[in-house]
N, C-alpha and C positions, 0 to 999 in steps of 0.2 A: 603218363610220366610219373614215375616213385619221385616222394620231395627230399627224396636225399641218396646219395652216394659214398661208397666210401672210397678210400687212395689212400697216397704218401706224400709226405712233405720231409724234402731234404732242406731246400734252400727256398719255400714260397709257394709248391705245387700247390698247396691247398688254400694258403691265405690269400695270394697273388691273383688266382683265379674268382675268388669270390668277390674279391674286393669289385674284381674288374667289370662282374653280373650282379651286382646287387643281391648277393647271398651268404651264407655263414660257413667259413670254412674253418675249421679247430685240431690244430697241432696239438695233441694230448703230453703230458707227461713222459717222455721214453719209458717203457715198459708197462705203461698204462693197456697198450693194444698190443702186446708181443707176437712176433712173428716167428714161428718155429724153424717155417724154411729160408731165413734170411742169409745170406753169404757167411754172415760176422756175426754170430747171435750177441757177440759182448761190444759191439758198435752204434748206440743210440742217436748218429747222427739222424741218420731219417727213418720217422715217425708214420705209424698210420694213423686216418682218424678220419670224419666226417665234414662234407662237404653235403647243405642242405638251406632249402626256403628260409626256415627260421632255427633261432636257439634251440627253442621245446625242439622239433624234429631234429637237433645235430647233437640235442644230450639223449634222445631216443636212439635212435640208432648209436650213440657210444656205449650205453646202457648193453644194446642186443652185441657188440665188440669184446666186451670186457668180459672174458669166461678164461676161467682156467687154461693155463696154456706150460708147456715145459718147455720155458726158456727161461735162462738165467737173469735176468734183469725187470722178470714180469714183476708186476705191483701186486697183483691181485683185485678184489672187489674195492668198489669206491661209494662214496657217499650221492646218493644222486640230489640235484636242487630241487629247494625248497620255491616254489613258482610264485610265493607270495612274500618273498625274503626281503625286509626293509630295507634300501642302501643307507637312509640317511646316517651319518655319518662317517664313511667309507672316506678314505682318501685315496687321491687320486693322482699318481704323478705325471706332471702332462708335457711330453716330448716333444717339440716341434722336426728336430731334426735327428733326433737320433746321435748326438754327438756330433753334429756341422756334415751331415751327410746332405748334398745339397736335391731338393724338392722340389718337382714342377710349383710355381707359384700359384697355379691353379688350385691342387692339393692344398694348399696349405691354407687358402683364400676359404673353401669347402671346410676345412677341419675347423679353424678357426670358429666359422660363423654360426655352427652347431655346439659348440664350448658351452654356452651358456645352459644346453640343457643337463649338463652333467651337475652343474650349482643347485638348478631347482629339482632334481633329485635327491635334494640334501648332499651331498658329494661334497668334501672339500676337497680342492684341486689345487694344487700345485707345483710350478715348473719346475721341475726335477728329471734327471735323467741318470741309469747307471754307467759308469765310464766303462763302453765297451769298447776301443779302438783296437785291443789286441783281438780282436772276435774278425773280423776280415783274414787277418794270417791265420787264425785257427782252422777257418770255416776254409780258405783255399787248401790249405794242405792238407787236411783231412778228406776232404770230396776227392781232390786228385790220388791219394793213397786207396778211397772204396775204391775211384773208378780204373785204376790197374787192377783192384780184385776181383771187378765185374766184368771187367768191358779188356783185358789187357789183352790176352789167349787172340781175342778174335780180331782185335786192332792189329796187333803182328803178325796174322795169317793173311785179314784181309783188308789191309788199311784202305783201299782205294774203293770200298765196297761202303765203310763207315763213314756216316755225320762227321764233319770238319771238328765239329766244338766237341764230339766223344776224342777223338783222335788226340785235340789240341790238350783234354780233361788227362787223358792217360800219359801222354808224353810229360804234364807238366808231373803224373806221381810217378815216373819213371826217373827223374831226372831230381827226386829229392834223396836228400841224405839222410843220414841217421839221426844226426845233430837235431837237423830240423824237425822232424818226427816229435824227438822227443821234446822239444822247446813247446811246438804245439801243443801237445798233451798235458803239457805241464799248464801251460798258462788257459786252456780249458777250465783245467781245474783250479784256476785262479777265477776265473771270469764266473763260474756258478757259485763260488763262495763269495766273492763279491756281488753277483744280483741276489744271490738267496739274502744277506744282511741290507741290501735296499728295502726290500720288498719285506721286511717286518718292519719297516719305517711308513709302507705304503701298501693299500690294499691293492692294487694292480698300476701297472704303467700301461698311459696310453700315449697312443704314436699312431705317424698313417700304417697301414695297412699295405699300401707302394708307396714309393716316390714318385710315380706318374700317375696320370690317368690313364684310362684304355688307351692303348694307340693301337692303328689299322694291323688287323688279322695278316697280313703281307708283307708287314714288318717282321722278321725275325726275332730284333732285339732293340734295347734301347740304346744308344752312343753316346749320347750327349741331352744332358740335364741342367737345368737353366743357365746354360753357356758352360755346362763343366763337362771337359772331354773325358770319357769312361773307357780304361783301360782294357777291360775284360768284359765279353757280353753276361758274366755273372754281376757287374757291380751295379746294376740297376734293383739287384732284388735285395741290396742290403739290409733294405727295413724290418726284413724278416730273414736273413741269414746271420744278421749278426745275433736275433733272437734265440733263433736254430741252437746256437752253441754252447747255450748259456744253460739249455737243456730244462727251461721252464716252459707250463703250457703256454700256450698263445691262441687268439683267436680272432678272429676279422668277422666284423659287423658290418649291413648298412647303416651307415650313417649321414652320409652329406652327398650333393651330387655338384655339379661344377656349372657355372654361369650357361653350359654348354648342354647341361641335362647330361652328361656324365657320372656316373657312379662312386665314389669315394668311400674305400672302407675303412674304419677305426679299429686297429689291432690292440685290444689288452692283452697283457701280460697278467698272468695268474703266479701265486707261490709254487713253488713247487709243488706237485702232489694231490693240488688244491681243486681240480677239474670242477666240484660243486660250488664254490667260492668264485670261481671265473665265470660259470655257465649262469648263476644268479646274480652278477652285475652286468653281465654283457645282456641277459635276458631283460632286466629294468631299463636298459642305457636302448637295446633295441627300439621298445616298445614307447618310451618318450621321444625317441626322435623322428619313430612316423617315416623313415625312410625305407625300410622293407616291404610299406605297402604302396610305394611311388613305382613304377616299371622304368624302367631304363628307356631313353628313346633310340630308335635304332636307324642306320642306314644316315640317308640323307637331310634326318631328321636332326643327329647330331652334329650334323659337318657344320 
């Protein structure tokens, strides 16, 4: 088994699943990993990048990602981490909810009690969060506008062939306006000048990584979050789609596990750009909290 993989992250593919196995998944920079044959080359909602064991294995493999590529929004070559980088005095702004997006109490219980080692990293920490609430309407209208451009042709040939939630994704960008369109677009480019000016205030923000724990492979999706009923089976991955739009990297670590031997992973948020600045805090914050090398319990071990 290779200890790493790569993929895409529109709304959580990569953060969502790591959090969930106790592994490192990292949403780069849009144009950091460009993709030539993408539908939309000037569309940086979803991102490729690495999903891996640890840090060192997910900044290697972004390392072997990052080559010259002709597409217009490519970055080019990056800085790779320094593995013996000192955090102490980084700050650190520390999200409970992401703006009152509401949290299994478990998650939060796990995020919580691991806090403290972010302090003895030298890390100053402080509750702080960027106001992303217009990032929900961004992050809908835009996925339903790709997924007419990906998914439309064969949803209207063969709707009764296609997944209910691709169907339910293209009707909702069939059914927007112009107006809308551009309101989104606009206030995108509100919501990344507002985190880029946080985030010189702060070395990364951290938050969970979900707002749930694993739930059973036979679940679909999540509904309902500590008694708060969820409109769309998207609004469970907000912790990482409101991040998605703001178009900074992100990354999910192990970090805490739940009363239950459950997995919990801690998303920081990097500056833009910044993929060596994110991969050498998250690589310190890994290795002090000692959760990468605990294995997840499985089966009937965690019921």
């Amino acid at each position: 088994m290779l200890p790493f993989a790569d993929g895409s992250d529109l709304g959580g593919s990569l953060r969502n699943p790591a959090s969930f196995c106790n592994v490192v998944g990292l949403r780069p920079t849009p144009g950091r990993v460009p993709d030539p044959e993408a539908s939309d080359l000037w569309e940086p909602l979803s991102v490729a990048g690495p999903v891996a064991r640890t840090v060192a294995d997910a900044a290697l493999l972004l390392d072997a990602l990052v080559e010259p590529r002709a597409a217009p929004l490519a970055l080019g070559a990056w800085a790779r981490p320094d593995p013996d980088a000192d955090l102490g005095g980084k700050r650190i702004a520390w999200s409970r909810d992401l703006g009152g997006l509401p949290v299994d109490r478990a998650v939060t219980a796990a995020l919580e009690a691991m806090r403290p080692v972010l302090a003895e990293l030298g890390c100053e920490v402080v509750e702080a969060e960027p106001e992303l609430d217009a990032a929900d309407e961004v992050f809908h209208v835009l996925r339903a506008l790709g997924f007419v451009r990906r998914h439309g042709e064969e949803v209207l040939a063969h709707r009764d062939a296609v997944k209910e939630t691709i169907v339910w994704n293209v009707e909702q960008g069939l059914a927007l306006d112009p107006g809308r369109i551009a309101r989104a677009q606009a206030m995108r480019s509100d919501l990344f000048r507002h985190t880029a000016a946080f985030l010189e205030r702060y070395d990364a923000l951290a938050l969970p990584a979900s707002l749930v724990p694993p739930f059973p492979v036979e679940q679909e999706w999540v509904d309902e979050i500590a008694g708060v009923r969820l409109e769309t089976y998207l609004d469970w991955m907000r912790a990482c789609t409101r991040i998605s739009v703001t178009a900074h990297p992100a990354i999910s670590i192990p970090f805490a596990f739940t009363a239950e031997g459950l997995p919990v992973g801690l998303q920081l948020v990097g500056r833009y750009g910044d993929e060596r600045g994110l991969l050498e805090l998250a690589a310190g914050i890994e290795a002090a909290a000692g959760a990468s090398r605990r294995r997840p319990q499985l089966g009937d071990a965690a019921a």
